[in-house]
Structures are given as structure tokens and as C-alpha cells.
mmCIF file of the N, C-alpha and C atoms, coordinates in Angstrom:
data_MODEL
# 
_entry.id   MODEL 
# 
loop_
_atom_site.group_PDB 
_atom_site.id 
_atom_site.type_symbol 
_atom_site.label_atom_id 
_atom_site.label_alt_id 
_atom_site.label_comp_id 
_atom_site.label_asym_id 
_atom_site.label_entity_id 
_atom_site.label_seq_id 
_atom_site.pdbx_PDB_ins_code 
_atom_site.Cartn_x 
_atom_site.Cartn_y 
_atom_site.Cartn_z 
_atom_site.occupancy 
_atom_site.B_iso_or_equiv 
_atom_site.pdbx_formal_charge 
_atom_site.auth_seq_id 
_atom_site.auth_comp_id 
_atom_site.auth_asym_id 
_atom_site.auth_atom_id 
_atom_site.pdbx_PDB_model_num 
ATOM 1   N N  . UNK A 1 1  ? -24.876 -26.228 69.507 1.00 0.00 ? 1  UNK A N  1 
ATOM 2   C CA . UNK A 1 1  ? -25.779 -26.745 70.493 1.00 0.00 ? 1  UNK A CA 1 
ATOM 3   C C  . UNK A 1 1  ? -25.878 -28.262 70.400 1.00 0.00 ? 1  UNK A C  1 
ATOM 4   N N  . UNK A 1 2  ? -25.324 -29.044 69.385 1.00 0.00 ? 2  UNK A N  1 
ATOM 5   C CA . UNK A 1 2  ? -25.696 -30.460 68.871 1.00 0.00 ? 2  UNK A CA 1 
ATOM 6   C C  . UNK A 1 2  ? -24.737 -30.980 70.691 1.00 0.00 ? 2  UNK A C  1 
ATOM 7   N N  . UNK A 1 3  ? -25.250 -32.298 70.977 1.00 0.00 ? 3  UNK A N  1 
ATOM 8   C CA . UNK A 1 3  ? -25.267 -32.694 72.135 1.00 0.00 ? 3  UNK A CA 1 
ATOM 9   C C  . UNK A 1 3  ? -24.786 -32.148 73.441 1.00 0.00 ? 3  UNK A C  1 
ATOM 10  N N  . UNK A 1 4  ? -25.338 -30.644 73.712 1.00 0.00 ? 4  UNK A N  1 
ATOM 11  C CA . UNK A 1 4  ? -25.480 -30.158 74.453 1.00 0.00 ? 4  UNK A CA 1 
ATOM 12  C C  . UNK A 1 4  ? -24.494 -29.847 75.265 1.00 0.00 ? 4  UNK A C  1 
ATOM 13  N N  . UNK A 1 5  ? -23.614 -29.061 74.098 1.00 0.00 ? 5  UNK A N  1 
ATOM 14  C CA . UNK A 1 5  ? -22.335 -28.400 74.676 1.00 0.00 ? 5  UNK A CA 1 
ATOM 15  C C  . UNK A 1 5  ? -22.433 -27.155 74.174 1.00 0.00 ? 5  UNK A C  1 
ATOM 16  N N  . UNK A 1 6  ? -23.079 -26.474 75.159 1.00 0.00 ? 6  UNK A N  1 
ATOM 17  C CA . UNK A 1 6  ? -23.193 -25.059 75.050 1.00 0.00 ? 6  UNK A CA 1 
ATOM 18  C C  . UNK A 1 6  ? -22.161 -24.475 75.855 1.00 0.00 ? 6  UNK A C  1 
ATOM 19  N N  . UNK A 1 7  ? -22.290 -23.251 75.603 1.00 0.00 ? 7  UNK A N  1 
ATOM 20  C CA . UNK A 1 7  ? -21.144 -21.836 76.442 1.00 0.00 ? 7  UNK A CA 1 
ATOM 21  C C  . UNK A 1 7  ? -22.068 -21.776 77.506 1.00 0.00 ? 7  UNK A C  1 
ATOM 22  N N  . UNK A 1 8  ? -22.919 -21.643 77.439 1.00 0.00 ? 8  UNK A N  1 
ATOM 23  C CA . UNK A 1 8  ? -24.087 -20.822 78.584 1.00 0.00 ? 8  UNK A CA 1 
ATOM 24  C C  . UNK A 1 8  ? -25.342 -21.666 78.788 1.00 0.00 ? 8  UNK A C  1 
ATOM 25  N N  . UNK A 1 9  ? -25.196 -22.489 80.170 1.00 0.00 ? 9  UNK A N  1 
ATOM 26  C CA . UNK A 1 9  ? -27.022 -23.228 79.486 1.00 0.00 ? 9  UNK A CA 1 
ATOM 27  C C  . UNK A 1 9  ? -27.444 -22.824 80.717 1.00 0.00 ? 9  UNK A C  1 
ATOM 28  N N  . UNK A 1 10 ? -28.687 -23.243 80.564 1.00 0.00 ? 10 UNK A N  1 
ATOM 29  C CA . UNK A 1 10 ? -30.542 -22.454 81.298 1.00 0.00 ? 10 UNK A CA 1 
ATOM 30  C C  . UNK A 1 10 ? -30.036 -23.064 82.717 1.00 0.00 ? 10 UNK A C  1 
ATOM 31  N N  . UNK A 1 11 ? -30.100 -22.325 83.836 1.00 0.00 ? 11 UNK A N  1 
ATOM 32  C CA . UNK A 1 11 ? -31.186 -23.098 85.006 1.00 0.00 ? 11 UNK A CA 1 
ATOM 33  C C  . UNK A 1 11 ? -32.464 -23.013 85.265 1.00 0.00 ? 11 UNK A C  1 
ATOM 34  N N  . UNK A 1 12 ? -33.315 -22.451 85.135 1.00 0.00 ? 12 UNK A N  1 
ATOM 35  C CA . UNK A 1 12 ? -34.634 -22.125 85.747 1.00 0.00 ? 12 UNK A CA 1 
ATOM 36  C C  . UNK A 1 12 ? -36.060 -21.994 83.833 1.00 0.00 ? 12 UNK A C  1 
ATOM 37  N N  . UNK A 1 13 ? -35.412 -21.724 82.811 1.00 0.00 ? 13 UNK A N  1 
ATOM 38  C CA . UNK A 1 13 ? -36.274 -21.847 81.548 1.00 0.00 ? 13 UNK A CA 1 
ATOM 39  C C  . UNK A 1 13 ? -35.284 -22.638 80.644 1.00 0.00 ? 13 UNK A C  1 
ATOM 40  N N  . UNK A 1 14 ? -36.144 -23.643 79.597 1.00 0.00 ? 14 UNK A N  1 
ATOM 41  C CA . UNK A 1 14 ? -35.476 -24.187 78.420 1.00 0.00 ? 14 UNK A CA 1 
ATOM 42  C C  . UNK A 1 14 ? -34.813 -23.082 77.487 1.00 0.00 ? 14 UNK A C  1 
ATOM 43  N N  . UNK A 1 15 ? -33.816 -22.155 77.678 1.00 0.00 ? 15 UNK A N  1 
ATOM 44  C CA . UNK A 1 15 ? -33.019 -21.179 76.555 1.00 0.00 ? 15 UNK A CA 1 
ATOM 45  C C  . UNK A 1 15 ? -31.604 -21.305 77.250 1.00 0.00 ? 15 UNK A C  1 
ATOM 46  N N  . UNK A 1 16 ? -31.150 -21.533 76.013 1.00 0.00 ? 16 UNK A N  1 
ATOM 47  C CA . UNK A 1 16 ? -29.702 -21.687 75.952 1.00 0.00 ? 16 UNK A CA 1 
ATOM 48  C C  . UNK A 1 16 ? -29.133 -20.960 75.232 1.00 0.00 ? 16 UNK A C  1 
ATOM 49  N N  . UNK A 1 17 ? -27.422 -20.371 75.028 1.00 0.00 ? 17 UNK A N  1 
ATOM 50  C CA . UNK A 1 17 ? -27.145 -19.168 74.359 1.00 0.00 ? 17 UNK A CA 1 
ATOM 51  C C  . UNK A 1 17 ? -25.801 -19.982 73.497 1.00 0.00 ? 17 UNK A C  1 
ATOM 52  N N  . UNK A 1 18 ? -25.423 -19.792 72.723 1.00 0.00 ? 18 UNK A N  1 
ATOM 53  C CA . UNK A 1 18 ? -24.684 -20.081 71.761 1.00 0.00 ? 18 UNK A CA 1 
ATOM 54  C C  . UNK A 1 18 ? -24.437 -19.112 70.420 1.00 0.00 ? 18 UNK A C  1 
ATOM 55  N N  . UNK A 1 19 ? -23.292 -18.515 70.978 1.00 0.00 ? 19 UNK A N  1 
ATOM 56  C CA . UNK A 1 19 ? -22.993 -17.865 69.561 1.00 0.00 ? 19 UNK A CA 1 
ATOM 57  C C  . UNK A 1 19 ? -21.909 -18.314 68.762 1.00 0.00 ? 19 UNK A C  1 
ATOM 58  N N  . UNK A 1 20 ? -22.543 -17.959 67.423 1.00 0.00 ? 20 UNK A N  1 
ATOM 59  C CA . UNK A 1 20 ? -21.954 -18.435 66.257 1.00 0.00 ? 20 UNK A CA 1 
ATOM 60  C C  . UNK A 1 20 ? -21.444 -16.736 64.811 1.00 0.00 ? 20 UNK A C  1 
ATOM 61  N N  . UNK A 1 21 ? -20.533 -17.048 64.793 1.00 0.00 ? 21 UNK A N  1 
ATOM 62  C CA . UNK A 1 21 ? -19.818 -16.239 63.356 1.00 0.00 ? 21 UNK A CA 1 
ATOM 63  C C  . UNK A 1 21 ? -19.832 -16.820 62.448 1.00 0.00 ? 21 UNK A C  1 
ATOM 64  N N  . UNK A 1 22 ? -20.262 -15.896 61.171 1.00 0.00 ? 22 UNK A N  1 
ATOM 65  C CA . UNK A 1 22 ? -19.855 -16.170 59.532 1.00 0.00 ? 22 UNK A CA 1 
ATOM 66  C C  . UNK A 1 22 ? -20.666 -17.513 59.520 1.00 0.00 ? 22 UNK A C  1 
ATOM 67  N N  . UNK A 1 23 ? -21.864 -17.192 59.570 1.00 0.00 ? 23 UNK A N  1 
ATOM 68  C CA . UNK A 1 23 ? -22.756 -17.971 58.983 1.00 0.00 ? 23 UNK A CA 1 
ATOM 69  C C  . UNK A 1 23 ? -22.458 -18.669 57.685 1.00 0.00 ? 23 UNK A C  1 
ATOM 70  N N  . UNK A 1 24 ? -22.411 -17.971 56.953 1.00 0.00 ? 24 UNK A N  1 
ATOM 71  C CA . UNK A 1 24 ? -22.073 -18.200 55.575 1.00 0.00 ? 24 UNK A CA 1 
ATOM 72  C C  . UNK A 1 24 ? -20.774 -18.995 55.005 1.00 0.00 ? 24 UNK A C  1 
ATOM 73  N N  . UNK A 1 25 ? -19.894 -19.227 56.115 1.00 0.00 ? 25 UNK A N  1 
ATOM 74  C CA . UNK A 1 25 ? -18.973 -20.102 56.094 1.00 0.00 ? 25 UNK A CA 1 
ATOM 75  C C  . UNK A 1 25 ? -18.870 -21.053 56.748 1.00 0.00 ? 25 UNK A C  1 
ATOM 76  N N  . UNK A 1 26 ? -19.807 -21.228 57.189 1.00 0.00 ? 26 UNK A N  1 
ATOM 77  C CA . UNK A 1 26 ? -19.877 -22.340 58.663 1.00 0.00 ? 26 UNK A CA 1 
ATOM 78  C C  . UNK A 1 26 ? -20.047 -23.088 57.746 1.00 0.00 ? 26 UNK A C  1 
ATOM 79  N N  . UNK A 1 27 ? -19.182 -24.635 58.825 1.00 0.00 ? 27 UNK A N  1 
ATOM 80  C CA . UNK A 1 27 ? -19.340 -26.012 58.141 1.00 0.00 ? 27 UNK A CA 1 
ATOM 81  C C  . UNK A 1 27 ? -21.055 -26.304 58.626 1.00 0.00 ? 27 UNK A C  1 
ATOM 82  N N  . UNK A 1 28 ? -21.137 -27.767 57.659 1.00 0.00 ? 28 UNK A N  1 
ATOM 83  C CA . UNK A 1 28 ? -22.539 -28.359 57.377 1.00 0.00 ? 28 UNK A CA 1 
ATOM 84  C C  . UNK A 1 28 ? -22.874 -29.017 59.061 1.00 0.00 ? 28 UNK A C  1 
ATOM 85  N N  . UNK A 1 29 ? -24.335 -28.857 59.247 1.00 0.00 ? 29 UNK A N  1 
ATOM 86  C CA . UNK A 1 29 ? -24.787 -29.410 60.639 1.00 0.00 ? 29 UNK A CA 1 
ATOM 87  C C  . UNK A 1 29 ? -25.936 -30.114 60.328 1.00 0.00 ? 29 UNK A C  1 
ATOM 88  N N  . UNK A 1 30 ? -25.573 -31.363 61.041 1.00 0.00 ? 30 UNK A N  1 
ATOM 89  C CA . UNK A 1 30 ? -26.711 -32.655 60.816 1.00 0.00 ? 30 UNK A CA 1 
ATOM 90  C C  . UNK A 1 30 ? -27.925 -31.852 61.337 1.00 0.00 ? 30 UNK A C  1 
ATOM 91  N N  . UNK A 1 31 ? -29.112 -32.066 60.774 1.00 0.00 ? 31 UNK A N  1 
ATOM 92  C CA . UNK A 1 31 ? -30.274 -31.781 61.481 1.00 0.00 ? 31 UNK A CA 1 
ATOM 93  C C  . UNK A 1 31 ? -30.254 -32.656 62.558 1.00 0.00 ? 31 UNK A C  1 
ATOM 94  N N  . UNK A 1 32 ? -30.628 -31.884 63.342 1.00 0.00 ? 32 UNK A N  1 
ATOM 95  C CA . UNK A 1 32 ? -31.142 -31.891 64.686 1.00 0.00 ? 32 UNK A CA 1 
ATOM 96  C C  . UNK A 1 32 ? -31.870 -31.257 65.479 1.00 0.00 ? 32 UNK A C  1 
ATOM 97  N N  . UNK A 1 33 ? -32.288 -31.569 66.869 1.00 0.00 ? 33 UNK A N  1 
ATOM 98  C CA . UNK A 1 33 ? -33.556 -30.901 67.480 1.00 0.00 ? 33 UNK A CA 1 
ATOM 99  C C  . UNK A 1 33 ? -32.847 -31.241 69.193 1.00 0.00 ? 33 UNK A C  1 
ATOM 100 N N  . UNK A 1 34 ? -33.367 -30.060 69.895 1.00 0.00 ? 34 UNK A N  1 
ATOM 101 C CA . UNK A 1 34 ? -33.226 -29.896 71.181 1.00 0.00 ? 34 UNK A CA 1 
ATOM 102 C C  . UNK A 1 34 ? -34.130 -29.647 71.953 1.00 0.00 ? 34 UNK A C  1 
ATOM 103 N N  . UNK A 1 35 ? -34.117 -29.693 72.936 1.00 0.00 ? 35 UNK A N  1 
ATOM 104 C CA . UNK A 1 35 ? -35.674 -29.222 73.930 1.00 0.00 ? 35 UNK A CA 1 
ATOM 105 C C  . UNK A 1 35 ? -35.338 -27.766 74.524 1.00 0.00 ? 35 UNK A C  1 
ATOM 106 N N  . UNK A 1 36 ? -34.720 -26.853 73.926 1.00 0.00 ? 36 UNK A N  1 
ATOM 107 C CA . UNK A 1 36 ? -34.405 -26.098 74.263 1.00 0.00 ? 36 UNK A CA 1 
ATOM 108 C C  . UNK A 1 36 ? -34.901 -25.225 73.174 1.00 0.00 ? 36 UNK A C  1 
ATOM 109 N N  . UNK A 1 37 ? -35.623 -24.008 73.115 1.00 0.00 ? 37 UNK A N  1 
ATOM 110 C CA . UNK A 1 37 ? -35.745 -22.770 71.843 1.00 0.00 ? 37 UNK A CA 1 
ATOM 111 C C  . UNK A 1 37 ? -35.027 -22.007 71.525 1.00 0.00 ? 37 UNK A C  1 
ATOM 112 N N  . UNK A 1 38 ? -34.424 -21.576 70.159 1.00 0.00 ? 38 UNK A N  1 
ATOM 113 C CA . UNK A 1 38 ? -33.343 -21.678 69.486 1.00 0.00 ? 38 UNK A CA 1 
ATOM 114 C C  . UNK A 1 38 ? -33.909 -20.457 68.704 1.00 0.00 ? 38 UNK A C  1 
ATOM 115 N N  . UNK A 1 39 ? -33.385 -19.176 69.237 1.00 0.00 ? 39 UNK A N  1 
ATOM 116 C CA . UNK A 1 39 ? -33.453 -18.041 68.513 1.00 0.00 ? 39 UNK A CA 1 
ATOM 117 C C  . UNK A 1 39 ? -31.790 -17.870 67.841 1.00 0.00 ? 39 UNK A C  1 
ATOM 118 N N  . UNK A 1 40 ? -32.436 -17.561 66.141 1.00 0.00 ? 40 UNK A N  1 
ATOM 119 C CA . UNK A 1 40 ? -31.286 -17.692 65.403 1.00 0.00 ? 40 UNK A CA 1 
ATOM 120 C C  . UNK A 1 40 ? -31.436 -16.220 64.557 1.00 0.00 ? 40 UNK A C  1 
ATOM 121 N N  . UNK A 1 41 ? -30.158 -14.883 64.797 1.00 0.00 ? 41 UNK A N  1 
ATOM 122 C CA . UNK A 1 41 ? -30.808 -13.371 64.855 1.00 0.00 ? 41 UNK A CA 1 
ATOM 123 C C  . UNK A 1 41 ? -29.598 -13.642 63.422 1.00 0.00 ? 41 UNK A C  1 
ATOM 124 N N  . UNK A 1 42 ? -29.830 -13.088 62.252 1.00 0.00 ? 42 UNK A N  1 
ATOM 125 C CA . UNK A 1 42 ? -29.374 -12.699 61.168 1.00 0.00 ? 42 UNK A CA 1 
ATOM 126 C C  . UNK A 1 42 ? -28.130 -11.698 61.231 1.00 0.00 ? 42 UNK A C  1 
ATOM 127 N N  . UNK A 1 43 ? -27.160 -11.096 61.592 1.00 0.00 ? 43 UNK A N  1 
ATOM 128 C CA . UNK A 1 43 ? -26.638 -9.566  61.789 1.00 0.00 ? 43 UNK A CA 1 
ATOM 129 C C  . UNK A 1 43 ? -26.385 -9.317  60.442 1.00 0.00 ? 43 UNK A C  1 
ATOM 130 N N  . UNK A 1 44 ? -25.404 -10.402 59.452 1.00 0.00 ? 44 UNK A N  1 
ATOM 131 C CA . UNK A 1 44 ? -25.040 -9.942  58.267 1.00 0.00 ? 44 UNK A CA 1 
ATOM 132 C C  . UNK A 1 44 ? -25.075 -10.665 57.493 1.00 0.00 ? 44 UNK A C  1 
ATOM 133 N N  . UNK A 1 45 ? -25.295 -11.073 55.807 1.00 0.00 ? 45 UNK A N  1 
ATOM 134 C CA . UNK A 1 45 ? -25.176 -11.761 55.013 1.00 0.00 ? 45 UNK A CA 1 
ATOM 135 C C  . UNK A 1 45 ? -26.460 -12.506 55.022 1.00 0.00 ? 45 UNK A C  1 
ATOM 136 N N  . UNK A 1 46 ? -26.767 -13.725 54.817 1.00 0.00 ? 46 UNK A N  1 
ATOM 137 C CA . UNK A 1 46 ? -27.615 -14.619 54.273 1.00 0.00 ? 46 UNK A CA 1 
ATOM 138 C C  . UNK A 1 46 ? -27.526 -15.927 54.837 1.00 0.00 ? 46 UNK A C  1 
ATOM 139 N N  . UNK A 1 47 ? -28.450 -16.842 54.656 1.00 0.00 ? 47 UNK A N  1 
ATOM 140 C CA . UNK A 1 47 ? -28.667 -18.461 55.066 1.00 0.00 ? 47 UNK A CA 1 
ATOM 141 C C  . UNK A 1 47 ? -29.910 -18.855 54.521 1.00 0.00 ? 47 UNK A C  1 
ATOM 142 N N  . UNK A 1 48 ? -29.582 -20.648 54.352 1.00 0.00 ? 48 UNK A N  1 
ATOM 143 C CA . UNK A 1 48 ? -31.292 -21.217 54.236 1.00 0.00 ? 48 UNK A CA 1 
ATOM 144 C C  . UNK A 1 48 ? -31.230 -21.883 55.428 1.00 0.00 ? 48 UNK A C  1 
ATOM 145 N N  . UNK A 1 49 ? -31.949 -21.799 56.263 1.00 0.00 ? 49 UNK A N  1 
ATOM 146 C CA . UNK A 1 49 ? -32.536 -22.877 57.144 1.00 0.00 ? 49 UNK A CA 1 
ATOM 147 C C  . UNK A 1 49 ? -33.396 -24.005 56.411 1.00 0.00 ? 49 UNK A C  1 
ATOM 148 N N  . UNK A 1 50 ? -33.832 -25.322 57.284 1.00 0.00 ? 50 UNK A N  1 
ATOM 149 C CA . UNK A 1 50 ? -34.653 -26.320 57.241 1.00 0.00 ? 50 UNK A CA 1 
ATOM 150 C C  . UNK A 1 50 ? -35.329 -26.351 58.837 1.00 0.00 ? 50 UNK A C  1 
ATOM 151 N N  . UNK A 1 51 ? -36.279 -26.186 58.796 1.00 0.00 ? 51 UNK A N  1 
ATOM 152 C CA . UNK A 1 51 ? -37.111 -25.933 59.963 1.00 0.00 ? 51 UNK A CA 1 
ATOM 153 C C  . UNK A 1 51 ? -38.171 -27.299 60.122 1.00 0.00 ? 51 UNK A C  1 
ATOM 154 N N  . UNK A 1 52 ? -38.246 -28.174 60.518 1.00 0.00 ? 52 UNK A N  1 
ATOM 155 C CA . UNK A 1 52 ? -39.392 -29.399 60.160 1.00 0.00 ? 52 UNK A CA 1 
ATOM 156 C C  . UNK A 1 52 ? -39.691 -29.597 58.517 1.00 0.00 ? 52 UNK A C  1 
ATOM 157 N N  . UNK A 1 53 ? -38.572 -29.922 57.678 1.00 0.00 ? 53 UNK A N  1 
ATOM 158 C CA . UNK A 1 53 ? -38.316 -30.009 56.765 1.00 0.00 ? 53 UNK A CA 1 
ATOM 159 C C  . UNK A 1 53 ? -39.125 -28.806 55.919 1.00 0.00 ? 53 UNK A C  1 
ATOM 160 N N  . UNK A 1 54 ? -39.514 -27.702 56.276 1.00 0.00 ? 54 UNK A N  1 
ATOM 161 C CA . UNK A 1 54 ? -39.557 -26.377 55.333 1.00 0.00 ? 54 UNK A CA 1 
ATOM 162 C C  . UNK A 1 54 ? -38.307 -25.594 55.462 1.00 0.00 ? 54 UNK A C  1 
ATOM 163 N N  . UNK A 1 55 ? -38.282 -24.729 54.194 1.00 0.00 ? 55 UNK A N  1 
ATOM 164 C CA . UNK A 1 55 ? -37.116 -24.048 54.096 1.00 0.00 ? 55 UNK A CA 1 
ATOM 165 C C  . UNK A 1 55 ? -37.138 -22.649 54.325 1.00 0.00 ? 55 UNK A C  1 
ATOM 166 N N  . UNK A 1 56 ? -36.531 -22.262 54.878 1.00 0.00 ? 56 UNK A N  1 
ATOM 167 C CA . UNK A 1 56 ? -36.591 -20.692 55.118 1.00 0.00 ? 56 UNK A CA 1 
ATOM 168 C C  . UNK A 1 56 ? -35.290 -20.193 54.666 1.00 0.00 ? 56 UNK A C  1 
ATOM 169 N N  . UNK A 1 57 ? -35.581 -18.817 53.833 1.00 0.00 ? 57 UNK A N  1 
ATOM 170 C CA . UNK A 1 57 ? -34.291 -17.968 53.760 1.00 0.00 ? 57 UNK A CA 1 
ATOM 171 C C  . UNK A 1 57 ? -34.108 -16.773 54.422 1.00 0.00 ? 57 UNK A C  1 
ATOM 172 N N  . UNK A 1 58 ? -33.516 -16.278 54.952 1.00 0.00 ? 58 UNK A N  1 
ATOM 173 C CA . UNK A 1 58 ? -33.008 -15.488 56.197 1.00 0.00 ? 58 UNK A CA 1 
ATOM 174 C C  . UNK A 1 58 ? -32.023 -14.824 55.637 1.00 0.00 ? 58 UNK A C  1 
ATOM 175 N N  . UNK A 1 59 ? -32.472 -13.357 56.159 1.00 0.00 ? 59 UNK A N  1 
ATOM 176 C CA . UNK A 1 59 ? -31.062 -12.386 55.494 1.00 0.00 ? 59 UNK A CA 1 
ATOM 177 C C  . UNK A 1 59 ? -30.708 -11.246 56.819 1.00 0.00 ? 59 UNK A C  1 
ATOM 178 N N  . UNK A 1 60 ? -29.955 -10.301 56.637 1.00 0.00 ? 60 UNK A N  1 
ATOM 179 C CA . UNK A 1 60 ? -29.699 -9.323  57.454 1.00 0.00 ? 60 UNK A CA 1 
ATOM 180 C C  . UNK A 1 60 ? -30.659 -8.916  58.675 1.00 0.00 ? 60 UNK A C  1 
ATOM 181 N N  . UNK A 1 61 ? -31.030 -8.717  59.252 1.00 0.00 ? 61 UNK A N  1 
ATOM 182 C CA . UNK A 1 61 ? -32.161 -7.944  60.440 1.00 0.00 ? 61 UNK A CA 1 
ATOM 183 C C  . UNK A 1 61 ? -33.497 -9.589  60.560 1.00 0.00 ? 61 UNK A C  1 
ATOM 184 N N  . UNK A 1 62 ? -32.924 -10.468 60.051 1.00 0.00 ? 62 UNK A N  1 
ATOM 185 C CA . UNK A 1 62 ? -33.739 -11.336 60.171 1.00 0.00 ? 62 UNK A CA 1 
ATOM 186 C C  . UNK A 1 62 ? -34.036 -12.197 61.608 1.00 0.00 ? 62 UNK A C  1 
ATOM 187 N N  . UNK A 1 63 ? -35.226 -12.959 62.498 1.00 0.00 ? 63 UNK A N  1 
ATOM 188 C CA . UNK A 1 63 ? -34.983 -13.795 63.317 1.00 0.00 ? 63 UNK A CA 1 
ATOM 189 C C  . UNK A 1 63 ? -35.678 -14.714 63.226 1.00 0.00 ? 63 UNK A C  1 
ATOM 190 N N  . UNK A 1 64 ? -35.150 -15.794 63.382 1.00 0.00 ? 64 UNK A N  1 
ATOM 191 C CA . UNK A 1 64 ? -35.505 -16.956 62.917 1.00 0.00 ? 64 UNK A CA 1 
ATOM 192 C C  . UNK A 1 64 ? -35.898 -17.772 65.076 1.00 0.00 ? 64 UNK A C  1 
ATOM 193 N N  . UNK A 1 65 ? -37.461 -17.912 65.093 1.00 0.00 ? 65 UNK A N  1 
ATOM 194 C CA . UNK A 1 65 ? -37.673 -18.988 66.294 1.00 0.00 ? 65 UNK A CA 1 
ATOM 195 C C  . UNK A 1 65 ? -37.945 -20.328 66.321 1.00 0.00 ? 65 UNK A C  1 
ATOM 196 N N  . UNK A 1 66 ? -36.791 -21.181 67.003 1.00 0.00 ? 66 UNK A N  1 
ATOM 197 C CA . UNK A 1 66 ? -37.378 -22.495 66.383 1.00 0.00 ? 66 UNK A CA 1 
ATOM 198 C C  . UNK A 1 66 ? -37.735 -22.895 67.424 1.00 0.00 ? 66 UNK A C  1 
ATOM 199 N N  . UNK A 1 67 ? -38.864 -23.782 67.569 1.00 0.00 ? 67 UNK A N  1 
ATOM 200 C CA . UNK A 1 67 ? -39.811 -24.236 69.242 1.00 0.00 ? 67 UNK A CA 1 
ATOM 201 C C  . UNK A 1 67 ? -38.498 -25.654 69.179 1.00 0.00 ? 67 UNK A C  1 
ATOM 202 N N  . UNK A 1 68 ? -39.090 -26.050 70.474 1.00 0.00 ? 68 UNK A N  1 
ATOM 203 C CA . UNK A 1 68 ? -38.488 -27.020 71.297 1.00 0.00 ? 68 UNK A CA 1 
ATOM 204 C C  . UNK A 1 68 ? -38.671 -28.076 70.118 1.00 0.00 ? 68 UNK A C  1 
ATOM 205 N N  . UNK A 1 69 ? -38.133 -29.721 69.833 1.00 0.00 ? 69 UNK A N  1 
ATOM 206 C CA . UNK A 1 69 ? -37.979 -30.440 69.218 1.00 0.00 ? 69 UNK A CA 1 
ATOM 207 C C  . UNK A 1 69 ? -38.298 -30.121 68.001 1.00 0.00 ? 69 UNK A C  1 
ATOM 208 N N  . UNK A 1 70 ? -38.033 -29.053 67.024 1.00 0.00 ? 70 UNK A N  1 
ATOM 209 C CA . UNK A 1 70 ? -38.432 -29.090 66.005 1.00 0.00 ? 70 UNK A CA 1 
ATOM 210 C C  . UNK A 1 70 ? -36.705 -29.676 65.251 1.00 0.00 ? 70 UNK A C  1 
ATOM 211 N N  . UNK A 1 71 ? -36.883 -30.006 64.518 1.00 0.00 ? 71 UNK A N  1 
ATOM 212 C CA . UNK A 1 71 ? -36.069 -30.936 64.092 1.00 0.00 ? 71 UNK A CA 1 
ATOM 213 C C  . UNK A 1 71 ? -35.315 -29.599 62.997 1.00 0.00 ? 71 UNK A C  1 
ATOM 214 N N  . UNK A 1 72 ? -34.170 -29.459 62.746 1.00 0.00 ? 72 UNK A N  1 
ATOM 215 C CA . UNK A 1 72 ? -33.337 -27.935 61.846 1.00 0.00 ? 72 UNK A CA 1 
ATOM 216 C C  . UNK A 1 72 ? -32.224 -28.000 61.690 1.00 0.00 ? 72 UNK A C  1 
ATOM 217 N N  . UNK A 1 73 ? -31.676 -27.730 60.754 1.00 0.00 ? 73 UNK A N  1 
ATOM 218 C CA . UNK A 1 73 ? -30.300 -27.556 60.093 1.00 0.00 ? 73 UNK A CA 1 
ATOM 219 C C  . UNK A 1 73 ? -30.056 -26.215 59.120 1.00 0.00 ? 73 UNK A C  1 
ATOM 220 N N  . UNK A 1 74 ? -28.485 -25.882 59.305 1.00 0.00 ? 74 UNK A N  1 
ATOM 221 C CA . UNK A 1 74 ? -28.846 -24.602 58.288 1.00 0.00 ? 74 UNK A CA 1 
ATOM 222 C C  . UNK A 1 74 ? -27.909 -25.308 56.739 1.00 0.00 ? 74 UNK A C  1 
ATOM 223 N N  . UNK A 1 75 ? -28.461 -24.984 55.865 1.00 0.00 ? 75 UNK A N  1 
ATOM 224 C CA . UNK A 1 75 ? -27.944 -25.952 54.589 1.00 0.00 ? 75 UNK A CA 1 
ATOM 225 C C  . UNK A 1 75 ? -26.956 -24.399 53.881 1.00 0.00 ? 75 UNK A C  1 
ATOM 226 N N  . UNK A 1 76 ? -25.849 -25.219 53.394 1.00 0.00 ? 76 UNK A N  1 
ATOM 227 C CA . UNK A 1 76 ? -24.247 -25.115 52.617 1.00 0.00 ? 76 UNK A CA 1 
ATOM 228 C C  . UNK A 1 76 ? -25.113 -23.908 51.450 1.00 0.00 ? 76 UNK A C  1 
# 
């Protein structure tokens, strides 16, 4: 989603769709923040998020909502 090159973006509400695989191998992403809300659904394995500099850990069946400008990265 970082400068707003999505697959799928909103006309009519701020939600945008972006999917992502293998969390757990994904390269590192600068924190950043969008005006858009950013549901992030767990399917398999594990992650830490940084959510307005708190940390969350997130596992399987997990969903993670992040509001509009909250500032987030998922950390290595």
C-alpha cells in the first residue's frame, strides 16, 4: 500500500485491498500511514506489528485494524 499503489482502490469509502503472502518472509517496510483502514487477517504463521509505536503480536485466526493515519510497520 506504501505510496498508493494498490491492486484494488476505494471509490465511494476509504478501504483499499491489497494482498500479501508469507508474511513471515516478507521483506522489511518503512513505517508508514495511509488515510485509508488497513485490515491485516493472520491465515498462517506469525508477525509483530508496530501500530503507533505499540507492538502487537499476531498469529493464525488473528485480525489486526489499523484506523486511518495511524502510523505501522510489520517488523523482521
Amino acid at each position: 500500500m506504501l505510496n498508493d499503489e494498490f491492486k484494488q482502490r476505494y471509490t465511494t469509502i476509504p478501504f483499499a485491498i491489497y494482498k500479501a503472502r508469507d508474511v513471515d518472509g516478507a521483506q522489511e517496510v518503512i513505517a508508514h500511514y495511509h488515510r485509508e483502514i488497513e485490515l491485516i487477517a493472520i491465515i498462517e504463521g506469525s508477525a509483530e506489528f508496530y501500530i503507533n509505536s505499540k507492538c502487537y503480536f499476531a498469529k493464525k485466526g488473528d485480525i489486526l485494524i489499523i484506523p486511518p493515519y495511524a502510523l505501522h510497520k510489520k517488523e523482521l
